[in-house]
Backbone bond lengths (Angstrom), bond angles and torsions (degrees), N, CA, C in turn:
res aa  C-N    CA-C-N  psi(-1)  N-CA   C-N-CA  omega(-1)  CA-C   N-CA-C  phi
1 X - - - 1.457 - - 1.535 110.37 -
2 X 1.067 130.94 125.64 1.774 150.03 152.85 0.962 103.92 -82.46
3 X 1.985 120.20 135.58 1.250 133.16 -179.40 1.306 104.93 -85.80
4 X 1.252 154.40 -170.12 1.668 157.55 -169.96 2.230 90.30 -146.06
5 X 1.414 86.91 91.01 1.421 114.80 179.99 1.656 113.93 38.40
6 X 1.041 136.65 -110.60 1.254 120.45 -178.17 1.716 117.76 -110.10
7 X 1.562 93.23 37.56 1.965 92.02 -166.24 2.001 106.72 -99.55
8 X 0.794 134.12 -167.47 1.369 134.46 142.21 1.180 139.82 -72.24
9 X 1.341 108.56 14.82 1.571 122.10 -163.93 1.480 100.89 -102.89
10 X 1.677 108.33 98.77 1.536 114.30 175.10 1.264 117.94 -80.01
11 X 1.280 135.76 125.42 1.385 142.26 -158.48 1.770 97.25 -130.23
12 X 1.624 83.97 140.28 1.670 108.86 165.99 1.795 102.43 -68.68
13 X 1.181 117.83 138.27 1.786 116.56 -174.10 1.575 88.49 -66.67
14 X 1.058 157.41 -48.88 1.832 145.71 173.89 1.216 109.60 -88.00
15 X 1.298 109.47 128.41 1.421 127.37 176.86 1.237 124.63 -89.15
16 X 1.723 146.21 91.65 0.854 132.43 -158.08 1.996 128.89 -63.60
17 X 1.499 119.97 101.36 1.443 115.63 -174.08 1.473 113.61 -47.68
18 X 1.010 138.36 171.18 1.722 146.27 177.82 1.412 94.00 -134.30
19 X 1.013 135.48 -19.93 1.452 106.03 -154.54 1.630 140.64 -57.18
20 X 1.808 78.19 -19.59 1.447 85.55 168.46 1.256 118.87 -94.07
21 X 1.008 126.60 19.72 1.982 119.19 -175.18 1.463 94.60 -80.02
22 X 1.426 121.03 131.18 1.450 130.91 166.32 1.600 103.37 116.44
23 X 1.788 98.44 -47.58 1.289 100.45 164.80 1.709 146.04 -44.53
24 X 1.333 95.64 -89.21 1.760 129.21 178.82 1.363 96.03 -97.31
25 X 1.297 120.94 -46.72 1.452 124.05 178.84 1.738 111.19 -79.31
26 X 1.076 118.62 151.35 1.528 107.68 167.43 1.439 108.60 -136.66
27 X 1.513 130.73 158.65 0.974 130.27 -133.49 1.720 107.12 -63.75
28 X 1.631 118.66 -51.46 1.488 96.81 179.60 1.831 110.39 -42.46
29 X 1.484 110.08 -61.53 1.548 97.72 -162.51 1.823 125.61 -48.21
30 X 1.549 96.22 -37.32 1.493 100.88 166.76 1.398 103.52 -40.99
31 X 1.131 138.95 -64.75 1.589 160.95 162.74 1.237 94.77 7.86
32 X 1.604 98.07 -80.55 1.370 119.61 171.85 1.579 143.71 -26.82
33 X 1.224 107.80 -55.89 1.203 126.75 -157.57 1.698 78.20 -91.75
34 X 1.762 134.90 -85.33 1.223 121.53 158.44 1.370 136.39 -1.14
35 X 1.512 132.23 -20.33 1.018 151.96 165.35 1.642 128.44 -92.30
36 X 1.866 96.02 -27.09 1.442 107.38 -177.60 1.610 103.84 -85.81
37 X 1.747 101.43 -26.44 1.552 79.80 -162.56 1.270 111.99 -100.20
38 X 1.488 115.11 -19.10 1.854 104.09 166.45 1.836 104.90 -68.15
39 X 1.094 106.54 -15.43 1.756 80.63 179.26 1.415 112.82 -93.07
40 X 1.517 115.57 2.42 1.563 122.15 178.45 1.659 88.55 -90.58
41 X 1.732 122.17 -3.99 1.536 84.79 -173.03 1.901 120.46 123.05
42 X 1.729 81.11 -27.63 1.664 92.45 -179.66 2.095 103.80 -89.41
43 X 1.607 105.26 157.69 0.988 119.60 159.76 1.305 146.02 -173.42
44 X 1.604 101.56 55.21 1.047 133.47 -153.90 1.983 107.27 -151.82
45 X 1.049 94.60 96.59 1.507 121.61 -166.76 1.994 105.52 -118.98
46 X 1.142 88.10 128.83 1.741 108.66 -165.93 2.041 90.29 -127.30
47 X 1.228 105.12 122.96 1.761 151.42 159.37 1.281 115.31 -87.85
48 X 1.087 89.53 -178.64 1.742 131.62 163.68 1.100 118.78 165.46
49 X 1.410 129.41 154.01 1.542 135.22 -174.73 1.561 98.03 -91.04
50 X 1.426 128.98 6.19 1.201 128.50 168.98 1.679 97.51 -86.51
51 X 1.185 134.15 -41.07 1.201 119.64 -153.86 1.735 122.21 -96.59
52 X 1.423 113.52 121.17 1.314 120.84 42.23 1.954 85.62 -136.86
53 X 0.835 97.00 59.86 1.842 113.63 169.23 1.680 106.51 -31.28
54 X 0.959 126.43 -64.55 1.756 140.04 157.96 1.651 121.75 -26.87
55 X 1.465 89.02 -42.28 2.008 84.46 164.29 1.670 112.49 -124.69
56 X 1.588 121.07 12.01 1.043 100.57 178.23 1.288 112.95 -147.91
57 X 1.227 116.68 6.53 1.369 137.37 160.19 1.465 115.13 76.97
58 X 1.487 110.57 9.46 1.302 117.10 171.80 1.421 99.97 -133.84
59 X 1.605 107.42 178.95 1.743 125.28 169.89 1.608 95.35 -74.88
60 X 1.394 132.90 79.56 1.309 120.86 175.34 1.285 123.33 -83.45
61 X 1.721 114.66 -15.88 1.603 117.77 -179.59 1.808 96.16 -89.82
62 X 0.986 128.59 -2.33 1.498 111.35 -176.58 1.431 100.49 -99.49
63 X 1.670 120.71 -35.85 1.340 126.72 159.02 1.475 134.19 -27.64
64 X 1.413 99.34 -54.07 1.276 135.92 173.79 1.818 110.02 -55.17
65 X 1.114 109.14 -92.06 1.179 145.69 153.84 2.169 96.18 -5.05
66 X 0.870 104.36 -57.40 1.335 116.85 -176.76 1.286 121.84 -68.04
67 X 1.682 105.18 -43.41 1.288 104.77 179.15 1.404 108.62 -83.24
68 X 1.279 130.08 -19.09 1.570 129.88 -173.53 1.962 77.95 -81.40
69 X 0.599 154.20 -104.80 1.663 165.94 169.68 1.622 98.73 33.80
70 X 1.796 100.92 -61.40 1.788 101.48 174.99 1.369 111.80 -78.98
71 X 1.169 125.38 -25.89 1.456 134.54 -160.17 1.770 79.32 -69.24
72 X 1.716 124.79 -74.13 1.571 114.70 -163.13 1.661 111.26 -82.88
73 X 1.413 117.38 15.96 1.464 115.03 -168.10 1.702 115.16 4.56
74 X 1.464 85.88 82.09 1.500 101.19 -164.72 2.304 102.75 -132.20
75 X 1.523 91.13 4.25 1.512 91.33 174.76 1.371 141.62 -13.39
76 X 1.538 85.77 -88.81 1.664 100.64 152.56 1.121 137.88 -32.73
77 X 1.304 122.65 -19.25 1.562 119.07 164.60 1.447 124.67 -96.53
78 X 1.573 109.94 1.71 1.144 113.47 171.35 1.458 135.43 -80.99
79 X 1.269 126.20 -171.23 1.692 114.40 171.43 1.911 87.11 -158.72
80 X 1.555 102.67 104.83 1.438 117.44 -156.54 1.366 115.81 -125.74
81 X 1.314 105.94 114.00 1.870 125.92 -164.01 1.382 96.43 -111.06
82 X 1.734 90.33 128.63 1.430 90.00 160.04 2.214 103.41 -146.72
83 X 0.889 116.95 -148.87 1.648 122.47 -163.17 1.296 104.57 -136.98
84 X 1.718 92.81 157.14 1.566 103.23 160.96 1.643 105.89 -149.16
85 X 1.122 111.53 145.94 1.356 95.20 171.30 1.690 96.04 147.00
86 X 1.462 130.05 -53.03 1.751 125.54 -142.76 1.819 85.93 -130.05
87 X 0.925 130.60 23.44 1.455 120.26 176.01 1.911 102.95 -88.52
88 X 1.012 120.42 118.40 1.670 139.55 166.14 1.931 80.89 -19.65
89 X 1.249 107.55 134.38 1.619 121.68 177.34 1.562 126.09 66.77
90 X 1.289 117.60 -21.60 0.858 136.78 -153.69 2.026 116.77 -120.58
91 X 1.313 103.63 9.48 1.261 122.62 -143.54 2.057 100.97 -94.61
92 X 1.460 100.09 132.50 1.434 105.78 -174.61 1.444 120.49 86.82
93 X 1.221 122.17 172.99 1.347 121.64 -176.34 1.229 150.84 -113.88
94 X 0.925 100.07 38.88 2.160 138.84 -168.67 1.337 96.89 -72.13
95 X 1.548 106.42 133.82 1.878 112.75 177.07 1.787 115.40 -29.20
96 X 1.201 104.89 -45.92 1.365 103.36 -145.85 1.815 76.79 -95.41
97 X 0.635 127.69 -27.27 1.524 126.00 -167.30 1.731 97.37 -61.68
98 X 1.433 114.64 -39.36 1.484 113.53 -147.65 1.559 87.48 -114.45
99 X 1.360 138.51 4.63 1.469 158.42 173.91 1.374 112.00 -83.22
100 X 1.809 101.62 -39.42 1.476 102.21 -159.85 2.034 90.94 -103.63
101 X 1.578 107.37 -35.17 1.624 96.26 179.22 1.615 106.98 -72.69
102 X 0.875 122.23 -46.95 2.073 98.00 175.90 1.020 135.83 -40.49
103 X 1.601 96.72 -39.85 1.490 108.66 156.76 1.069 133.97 -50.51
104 X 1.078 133.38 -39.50 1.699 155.53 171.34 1.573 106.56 -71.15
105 X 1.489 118.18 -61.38 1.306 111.57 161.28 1.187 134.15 -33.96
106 X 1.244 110.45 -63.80 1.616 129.45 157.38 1.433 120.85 -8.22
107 X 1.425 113.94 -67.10 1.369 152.24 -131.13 1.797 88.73 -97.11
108 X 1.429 101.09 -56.31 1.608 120.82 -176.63 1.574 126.49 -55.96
109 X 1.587 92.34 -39.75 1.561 121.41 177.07 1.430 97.47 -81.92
110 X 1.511 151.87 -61.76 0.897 149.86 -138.37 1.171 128.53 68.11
111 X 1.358 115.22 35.05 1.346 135.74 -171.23 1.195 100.12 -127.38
112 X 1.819 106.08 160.60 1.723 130.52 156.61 1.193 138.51 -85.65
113 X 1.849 99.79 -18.28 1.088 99.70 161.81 1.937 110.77 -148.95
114 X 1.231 122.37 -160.77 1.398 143.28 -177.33 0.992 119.47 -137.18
115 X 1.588 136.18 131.00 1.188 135.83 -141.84 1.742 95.12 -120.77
116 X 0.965 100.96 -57.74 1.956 98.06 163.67 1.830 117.27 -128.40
117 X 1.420 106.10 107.80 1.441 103.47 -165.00 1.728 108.72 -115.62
118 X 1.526 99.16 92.06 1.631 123.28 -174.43 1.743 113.15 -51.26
119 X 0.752 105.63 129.83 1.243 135.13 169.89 1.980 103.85 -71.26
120 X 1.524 127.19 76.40 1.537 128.74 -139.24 1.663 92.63 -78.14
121 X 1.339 130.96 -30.40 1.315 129.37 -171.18 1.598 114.72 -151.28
122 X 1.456 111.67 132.54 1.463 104.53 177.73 1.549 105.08 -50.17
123 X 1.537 114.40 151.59 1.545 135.59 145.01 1.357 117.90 -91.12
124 X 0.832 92.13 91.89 1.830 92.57 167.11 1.310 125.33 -71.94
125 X 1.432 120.99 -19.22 1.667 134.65 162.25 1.091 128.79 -98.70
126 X 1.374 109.00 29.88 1.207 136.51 -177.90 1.619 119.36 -130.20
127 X 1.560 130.92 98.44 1.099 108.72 151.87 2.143 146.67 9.38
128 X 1.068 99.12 87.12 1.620 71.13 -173.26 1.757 116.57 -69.88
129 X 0.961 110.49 -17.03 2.073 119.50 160.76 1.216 102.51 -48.30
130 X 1.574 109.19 -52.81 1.661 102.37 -165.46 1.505 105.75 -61.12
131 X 0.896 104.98 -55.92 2.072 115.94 -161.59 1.242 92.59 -49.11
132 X 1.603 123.78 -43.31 1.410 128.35 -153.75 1.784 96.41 -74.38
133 X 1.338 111.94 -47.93 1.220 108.05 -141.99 1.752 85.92 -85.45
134 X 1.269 123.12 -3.90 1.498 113.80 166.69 1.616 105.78 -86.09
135 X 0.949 121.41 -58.22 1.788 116.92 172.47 1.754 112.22 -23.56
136 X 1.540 98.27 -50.47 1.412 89.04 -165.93 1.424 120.43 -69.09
137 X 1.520 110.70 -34.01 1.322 149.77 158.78 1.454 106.73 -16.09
138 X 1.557 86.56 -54.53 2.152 109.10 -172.40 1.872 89.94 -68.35
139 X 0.961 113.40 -54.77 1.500 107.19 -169.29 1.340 114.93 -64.24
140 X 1.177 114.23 -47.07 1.348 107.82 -166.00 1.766 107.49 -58.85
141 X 1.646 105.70 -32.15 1.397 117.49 -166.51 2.101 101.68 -83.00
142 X 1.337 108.32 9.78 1.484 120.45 171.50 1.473 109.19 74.26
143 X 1.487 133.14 13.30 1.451 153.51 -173.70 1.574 102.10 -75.80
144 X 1.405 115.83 -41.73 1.487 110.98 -159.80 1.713 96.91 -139.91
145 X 1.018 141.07 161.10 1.366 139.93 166.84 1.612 119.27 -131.90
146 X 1.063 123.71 17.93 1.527 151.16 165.39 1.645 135.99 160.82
147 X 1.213 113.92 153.67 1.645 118.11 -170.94 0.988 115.47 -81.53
148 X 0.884 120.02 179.10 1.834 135.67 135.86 1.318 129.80 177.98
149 X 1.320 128.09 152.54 1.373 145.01 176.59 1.461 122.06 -70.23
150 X 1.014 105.35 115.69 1.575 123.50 -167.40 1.933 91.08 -105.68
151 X 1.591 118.39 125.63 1.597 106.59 139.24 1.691 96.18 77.60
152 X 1.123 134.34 24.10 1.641 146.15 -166.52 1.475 100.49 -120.37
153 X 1.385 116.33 130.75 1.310 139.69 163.32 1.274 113.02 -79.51
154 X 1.395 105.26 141.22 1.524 135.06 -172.37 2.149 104.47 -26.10
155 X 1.542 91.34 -69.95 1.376 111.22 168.04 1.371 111.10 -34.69
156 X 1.244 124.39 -87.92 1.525 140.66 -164.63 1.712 103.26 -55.58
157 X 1.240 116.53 -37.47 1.562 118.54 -170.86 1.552 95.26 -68.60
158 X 1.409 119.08 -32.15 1.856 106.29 -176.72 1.470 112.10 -106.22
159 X 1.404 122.81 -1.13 1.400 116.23 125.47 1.080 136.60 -20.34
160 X 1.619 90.53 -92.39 2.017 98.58 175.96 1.270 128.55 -33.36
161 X 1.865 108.92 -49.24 1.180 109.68 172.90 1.457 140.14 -57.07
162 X 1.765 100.78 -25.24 1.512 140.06 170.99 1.515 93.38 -46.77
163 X 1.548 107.19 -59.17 1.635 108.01 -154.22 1.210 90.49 -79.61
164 X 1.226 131.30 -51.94 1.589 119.34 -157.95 1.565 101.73 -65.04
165 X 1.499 136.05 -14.05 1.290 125.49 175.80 1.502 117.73 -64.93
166 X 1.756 94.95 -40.27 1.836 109.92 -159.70 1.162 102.09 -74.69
167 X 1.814 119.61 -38.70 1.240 125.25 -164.43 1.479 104.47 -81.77
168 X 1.109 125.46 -20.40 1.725 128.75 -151.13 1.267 121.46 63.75
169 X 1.490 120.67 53.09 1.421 119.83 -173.07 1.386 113.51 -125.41
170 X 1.346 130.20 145.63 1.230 133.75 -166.88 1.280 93.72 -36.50
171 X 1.069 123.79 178.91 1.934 136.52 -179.09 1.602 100.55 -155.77
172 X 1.413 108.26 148.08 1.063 131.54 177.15 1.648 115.55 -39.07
173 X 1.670 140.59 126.16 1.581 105.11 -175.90 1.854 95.33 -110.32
174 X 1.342 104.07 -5.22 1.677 99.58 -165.31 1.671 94.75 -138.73
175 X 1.217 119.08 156.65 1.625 148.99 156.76 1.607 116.65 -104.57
176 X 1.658 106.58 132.04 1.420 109.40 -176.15 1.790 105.59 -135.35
177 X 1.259 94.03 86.75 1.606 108.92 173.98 1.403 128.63 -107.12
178 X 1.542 114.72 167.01 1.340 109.42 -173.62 1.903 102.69 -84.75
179 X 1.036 101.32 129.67 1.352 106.59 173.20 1.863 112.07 -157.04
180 X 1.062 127.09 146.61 1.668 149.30 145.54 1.130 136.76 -178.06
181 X 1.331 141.89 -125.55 1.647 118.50 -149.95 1.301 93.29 -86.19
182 X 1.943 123.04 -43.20 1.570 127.43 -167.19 1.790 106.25 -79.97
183 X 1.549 126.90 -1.07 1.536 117.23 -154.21 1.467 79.69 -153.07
184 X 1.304 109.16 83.72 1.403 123.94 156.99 1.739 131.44 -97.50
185 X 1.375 107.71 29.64 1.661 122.17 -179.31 1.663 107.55 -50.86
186 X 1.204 115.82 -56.30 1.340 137.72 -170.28 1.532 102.37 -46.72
187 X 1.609 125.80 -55.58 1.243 118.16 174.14 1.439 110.49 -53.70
188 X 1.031 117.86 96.35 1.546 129.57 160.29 2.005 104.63 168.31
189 X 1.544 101.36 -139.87 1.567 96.66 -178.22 0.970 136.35 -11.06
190 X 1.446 101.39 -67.88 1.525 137.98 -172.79 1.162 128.08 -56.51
191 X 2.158 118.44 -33.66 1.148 116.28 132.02 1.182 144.44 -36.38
192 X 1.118 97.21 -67.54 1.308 120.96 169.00 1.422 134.08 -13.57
193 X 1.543 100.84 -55.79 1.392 110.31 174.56 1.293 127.15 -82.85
194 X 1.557 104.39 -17.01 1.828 141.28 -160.09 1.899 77.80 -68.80
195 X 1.632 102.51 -67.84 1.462 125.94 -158.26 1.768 89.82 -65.75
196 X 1.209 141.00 -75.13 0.989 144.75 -141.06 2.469 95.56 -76.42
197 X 1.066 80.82 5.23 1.580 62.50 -165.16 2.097 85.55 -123.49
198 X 1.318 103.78 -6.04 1.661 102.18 -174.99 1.465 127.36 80.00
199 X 1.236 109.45 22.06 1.074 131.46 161.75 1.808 123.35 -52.59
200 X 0.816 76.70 148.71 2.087 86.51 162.45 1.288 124.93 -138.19
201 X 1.026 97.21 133.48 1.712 113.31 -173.29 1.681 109.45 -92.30
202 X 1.395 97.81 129.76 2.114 101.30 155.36 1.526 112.13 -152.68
203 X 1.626 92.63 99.59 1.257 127.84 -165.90 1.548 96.22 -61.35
204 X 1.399 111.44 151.49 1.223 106.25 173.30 1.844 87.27 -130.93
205 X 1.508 105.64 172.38 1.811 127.47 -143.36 1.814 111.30 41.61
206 X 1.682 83.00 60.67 1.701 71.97 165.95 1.307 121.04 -83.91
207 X 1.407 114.15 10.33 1.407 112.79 167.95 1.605 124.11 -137.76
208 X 1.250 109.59 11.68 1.612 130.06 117.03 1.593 91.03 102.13
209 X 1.314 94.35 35.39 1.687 123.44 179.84 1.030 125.14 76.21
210 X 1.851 114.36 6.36 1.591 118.40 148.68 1.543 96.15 147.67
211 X 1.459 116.83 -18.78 1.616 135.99 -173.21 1.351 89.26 -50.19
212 X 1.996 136.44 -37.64 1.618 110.20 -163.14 1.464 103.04 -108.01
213 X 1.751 122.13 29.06 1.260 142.41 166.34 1.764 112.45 -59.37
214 X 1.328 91.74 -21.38 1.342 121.59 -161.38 1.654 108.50 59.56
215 X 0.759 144.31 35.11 1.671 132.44 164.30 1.764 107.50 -114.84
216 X 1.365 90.28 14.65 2.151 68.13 139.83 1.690 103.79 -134.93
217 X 1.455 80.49 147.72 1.226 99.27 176.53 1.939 115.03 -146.15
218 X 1.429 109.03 152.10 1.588 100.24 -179.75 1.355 132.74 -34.54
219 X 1.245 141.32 95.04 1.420 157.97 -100.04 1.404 153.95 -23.07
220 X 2.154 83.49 64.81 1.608 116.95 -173.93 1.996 69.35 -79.99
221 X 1.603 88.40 146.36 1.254 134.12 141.62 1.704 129.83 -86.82
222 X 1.434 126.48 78.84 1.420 127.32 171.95 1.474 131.66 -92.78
223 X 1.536 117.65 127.95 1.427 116.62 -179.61 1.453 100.15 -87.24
224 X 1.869 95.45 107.87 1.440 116.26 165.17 1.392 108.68 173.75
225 X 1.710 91.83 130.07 1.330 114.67 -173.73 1.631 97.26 -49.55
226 X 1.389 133.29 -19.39 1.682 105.25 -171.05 1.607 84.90 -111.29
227 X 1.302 126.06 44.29 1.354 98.18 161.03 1.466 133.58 -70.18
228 X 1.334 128.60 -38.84 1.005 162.94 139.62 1.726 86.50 20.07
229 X 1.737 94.39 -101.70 1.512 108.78 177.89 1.181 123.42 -46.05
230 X 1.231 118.68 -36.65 1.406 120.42 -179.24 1.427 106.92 -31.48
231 X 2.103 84.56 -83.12 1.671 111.45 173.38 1.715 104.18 -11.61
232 X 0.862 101.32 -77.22 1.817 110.53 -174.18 1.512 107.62 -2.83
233 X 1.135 115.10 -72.84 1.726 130.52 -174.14 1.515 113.67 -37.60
234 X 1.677 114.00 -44.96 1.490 107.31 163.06 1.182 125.98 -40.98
235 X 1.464 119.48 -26.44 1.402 138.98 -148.84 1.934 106.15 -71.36
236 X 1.416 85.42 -30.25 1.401 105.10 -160.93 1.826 93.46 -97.13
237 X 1.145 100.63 176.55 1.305 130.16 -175.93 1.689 119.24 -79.56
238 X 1.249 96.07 -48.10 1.252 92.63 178.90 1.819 114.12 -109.76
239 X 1.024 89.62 17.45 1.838 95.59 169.39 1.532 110.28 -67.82
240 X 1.600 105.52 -55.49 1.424 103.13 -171.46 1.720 110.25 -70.87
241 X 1.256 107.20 -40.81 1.573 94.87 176.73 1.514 114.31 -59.30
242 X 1.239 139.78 -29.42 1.304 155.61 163.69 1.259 104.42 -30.76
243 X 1.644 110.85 -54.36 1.678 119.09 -171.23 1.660 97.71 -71.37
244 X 1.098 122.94 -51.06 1.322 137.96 -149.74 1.744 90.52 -69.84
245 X 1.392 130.88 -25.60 1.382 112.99 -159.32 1.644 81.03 -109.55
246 X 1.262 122.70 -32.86 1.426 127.52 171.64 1.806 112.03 -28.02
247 X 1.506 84.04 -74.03 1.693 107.04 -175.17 1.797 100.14 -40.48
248 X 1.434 113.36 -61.23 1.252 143.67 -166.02 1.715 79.05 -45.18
249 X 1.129 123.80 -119.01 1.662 113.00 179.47 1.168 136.47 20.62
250 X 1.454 84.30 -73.25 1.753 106.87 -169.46 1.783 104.66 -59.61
251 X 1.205 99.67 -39.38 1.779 107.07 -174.40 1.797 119.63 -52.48
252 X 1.791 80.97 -46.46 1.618 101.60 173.38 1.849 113.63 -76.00
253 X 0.979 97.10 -19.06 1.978 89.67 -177.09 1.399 106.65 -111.82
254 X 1.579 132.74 15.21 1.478 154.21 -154.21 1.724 96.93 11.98
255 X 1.173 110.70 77.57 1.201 119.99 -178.73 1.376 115.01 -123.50
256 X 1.240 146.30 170.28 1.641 151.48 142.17 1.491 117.52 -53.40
257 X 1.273 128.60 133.32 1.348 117.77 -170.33 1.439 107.17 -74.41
258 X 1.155 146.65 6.58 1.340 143.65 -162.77 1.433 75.71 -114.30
259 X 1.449 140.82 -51.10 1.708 135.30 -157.80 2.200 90.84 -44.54
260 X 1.403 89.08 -59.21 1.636 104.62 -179.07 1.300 119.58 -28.37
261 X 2.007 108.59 -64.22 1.261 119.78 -166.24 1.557 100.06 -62.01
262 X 1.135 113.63 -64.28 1.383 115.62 171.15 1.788 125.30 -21.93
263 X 1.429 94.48 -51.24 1.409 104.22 -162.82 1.493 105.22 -65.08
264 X 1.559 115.27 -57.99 1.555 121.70 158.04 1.439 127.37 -37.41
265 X 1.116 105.10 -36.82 1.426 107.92 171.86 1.240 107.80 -64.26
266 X 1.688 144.99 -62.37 1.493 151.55 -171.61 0.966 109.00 -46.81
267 X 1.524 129.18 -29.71 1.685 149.40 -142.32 1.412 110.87 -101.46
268 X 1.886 98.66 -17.34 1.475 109.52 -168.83 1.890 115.01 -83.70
269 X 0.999 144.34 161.54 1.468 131.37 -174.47 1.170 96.48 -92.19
270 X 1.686 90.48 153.42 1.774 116.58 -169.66 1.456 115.82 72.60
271 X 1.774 125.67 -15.57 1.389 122.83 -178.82 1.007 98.54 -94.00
272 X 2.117 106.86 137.94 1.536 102.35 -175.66 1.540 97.85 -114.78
273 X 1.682 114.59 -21.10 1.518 101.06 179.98 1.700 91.12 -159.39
274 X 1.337 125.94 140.27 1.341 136.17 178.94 1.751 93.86 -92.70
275 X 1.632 84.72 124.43 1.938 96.59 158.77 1.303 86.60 -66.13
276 X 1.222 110.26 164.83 1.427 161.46 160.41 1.704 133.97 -155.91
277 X 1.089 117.19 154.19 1.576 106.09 -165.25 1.748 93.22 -147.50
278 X 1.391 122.26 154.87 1.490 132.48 -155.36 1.771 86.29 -163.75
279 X 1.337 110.21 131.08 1.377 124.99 159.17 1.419 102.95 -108.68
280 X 0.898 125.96 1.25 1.711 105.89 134.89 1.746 111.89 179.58
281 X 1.399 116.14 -175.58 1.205 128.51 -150.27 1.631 114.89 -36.55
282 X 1.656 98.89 -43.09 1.542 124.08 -162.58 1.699 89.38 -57.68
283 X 1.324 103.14 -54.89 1.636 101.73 -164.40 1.613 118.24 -73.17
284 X 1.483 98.23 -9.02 1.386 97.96 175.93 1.482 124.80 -66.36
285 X 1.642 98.61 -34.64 2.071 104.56 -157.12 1.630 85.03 -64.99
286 X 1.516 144.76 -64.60 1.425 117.54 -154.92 1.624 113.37 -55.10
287 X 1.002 109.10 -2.94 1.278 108.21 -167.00 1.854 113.15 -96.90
288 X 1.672 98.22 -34.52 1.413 107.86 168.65 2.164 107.82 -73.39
289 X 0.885 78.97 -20.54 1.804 86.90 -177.65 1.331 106.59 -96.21
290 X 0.948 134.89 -8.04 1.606 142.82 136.35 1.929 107.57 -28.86
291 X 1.415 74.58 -82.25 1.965 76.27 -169.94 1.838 124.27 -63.71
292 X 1.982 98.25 1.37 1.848 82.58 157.37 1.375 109.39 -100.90
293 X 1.506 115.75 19.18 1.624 104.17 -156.52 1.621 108.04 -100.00
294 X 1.300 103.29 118.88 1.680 97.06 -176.88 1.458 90.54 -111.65
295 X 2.171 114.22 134.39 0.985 122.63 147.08 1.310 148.27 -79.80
296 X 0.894 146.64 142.42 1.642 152.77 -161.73 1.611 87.56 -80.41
297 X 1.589 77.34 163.46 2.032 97.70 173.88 1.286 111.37 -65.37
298 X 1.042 97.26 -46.48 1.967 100.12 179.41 1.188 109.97 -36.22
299 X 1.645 108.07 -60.52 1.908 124.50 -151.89 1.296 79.14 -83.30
300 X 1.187 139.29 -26.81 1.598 113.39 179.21 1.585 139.46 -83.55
301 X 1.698 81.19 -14.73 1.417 90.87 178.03 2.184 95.19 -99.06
302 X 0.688 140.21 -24.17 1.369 149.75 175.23 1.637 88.50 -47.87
303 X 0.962 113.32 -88.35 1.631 130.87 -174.21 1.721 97.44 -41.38
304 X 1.190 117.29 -69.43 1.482 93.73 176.07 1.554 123.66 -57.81
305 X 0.947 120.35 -35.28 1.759 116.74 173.95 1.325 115.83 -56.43
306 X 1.359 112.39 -59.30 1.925 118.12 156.20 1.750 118.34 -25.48
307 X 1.000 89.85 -62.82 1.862 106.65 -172.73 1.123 103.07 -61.81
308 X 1.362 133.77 -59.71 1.740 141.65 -126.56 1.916 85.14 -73.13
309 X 1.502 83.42 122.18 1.612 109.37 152.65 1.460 127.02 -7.05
């Protein structure tokens, strides 16, 4: 278990994604996979009341999510993220905006409270006092038990923290950005401040939408709605060598190449647990075998030489 910077919130090192439950997943398999990974050990499950809003026109993974929650009255052992901010009506971070989605979350989850409740997209027309001074609001009133910044620039992320110092208001304890072996933006500023301010990071595409799954390859055919983007990464130069030092790993630690991407990713500073997301069981185990997998200096420096920009 990894703590999420200096809070009480003990976390499984992989964070299980939802986004697809309702989606690609449907409710038994969500079931499923929810079932595989607290008994592998995991318990640390990441939402949003956005997801998967885009194909189903409701919050169907928080739905979900909720009813398996009463179904194993197994709460308490969880450590349970969810968003506010990008849901259709509900969008940005205005008192009443972030008053009326917890509520809804709440309601969805079947819970009393939220264990880390992200902040899904900066507001820029929004006060950052205000947003703040409602978050804390949520805590003090036992609704939420820590923040964090979802989708926040280098700048704005040491803002907030700025204000929440001057004002005395809860402060951000974690960062949730896109980062892994092909989408290395984050190494720079943005660390920086993550690291310099004690932050924790849980990057989400730690597997860069399935491209370091290793099953694409120059004219693999894959069933998945993100193939599209995936594909993309071949495009580039250092995608395929990426796979090639990937594979190279994986061969030597008889592992899944995603166990790898993953594993490098955890290994990186300031990351305390990589989302990841599985529509069902099969796709889950590299991902539970992720968090026993420790890499050597070699494989770590291999993988960064492959990758690097």
């Amino acid at each position: 278990m990894r703590s999420i910077a200096t809070t009480d919130l003990s976390v499984f090192p992989i964070s299980l994604g939802t986004n697809v439950f309702g989606w690609t997943a449907d409710k038994e398999t969500s079931f499923a996979v929810l079932d595989a990974y607290v008994e592998g050990g995991g318990n640390f499950i990441d939402t949003a009341d956005v997801y998967p809003y885009w194909a189903t026109g409701e919050s169907t993974s928080e739905a979900i999510i909720g009813e398996w929650i009463a179904d194993r009255r197994n709460r308490d052992s969880l450590v349970l993220a969810t968003k506010v901010g990008m849901l259709e009506g509900l969008k940005g971070l205005a008192p009443g905006t972030i008053r009326t989605a917890v509520e809804d979350s709440l309601r969805r989850l079947r819970t009393d409270y939220i264990d880390l409740y992200w902040a899904h997209v900066d507001d820029h027309d929004t006060p950052l006092v205000e947003s703040l001074a409602t978050f804390d609001a949520l805590v003090q009133e036992g609704k939420i038990r820590q923040v964090g910044a979802s989708n926040y620039g280098a700048a704005r992320l040491a803002e907030a923290l700025k204000v929440s110092e001057e004002e005395g208001l809860v402060r951000y304890v974690a960062l949730q950005q896109p980062y892994n072996l092909v989408e290395r933006d984050y190494e720079g500023e943005l660390r920086e401040v993550v690291a310099r301010e004690g932050l924790s990071s849980t990057p989400y595409f730690g597997l860069a939408r399935g491209f370091l799954t290793g099953k694409y390859t120059p004219g693999a055919s894959v069933d998945s709605p993100r193939a599209g983007k995936a594909a993309e990464y071949l495009e580039t130069e250092r995608g395929p060598r990426t796979l090639e030092a990937l594979a190279k790993v994986a061969g030597e630690q008889e592992v899944a190449p995603a166990s790898v991407a993953l594993a490098w990713l955890a290994a990186q500073p300031t990351v305390t647990a990589p989302i990841a997301s599985a529509r069902n069981v099969e796709q889950l185990r590299p991902l539970m075998e992720a968090a026993a997998l420790t890499l050597s200096a070699e494989e770590l420096a291999l993988l960064e030489e492959a990758s690097r920009p």
